[in-house]
C-alpha positions in Angstrom: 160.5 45.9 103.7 163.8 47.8 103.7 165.4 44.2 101.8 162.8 45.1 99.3 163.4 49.0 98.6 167.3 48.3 98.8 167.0 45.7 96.0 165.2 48.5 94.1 167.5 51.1 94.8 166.3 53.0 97.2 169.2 53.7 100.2 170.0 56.6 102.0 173.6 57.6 100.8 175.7 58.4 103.7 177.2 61.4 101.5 174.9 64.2 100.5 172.9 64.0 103.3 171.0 67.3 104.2 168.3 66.1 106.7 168.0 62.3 106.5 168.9 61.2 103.1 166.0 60.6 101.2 165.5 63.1 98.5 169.1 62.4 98.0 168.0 58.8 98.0 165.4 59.1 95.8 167.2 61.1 93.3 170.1 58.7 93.1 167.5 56.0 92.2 165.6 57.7 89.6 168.8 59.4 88.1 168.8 63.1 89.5 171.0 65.1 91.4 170.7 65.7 94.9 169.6 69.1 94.5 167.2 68.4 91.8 165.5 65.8 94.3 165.2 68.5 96.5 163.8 71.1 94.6 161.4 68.7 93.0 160.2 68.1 96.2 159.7 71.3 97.5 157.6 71.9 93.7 155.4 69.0 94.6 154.7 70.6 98.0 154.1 73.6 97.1 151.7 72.2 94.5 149.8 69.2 97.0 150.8 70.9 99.9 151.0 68.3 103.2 151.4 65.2 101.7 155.5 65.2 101.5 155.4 66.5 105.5 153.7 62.6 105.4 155.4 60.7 103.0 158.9 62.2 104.3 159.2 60.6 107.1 157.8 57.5 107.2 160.3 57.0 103.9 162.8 58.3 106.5 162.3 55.1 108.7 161.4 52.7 106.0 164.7 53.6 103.6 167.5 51.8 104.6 171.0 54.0 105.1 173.5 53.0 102.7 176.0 50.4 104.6 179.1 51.6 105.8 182.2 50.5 103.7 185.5 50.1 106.0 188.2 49.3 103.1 187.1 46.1 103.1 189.9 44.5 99.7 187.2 43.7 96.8 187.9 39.9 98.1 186.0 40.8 101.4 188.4 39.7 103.5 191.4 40.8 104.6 
């Protein structure tokens, strides 16, 4: 499962983080900002509310975190 939503773009970033990453996620895949994520998210909840308290975190543990990048050379090895 998380091979399949991190060939469709969905990953945690490791920067922009505020709780686990996936508003931040889900706005880098559909082209928003961070904080537009956000407050679209909040919007929805206030508008269906309980749904997102749901959804949140099982997207939580099914989103994969972005991998870590060392300064690996663009060769990938060193």
């Amino acid at each position: 499962m998380q091979d399949y939503l991190r060939q469709q773009g969905l990953v945690r970033p490791r920067q922009e983080r505020v709780l686990g990453g996936v508003c931040a996620g889900l706005g880098r895949r559909f082209g928003l900002k961070p904080w537009t994520a956000r407050l679209l998210f909040v919007i929805v909840l206030m508008l269906i509310p309980g749904s997102q308290l749901i959804i949140y975190p099982i997207l939580w543990l099914l989103m994969p975190s972005e991998p870590r990048h060392y300064g690996v050379p663009a060769g990938g090895t060193f």
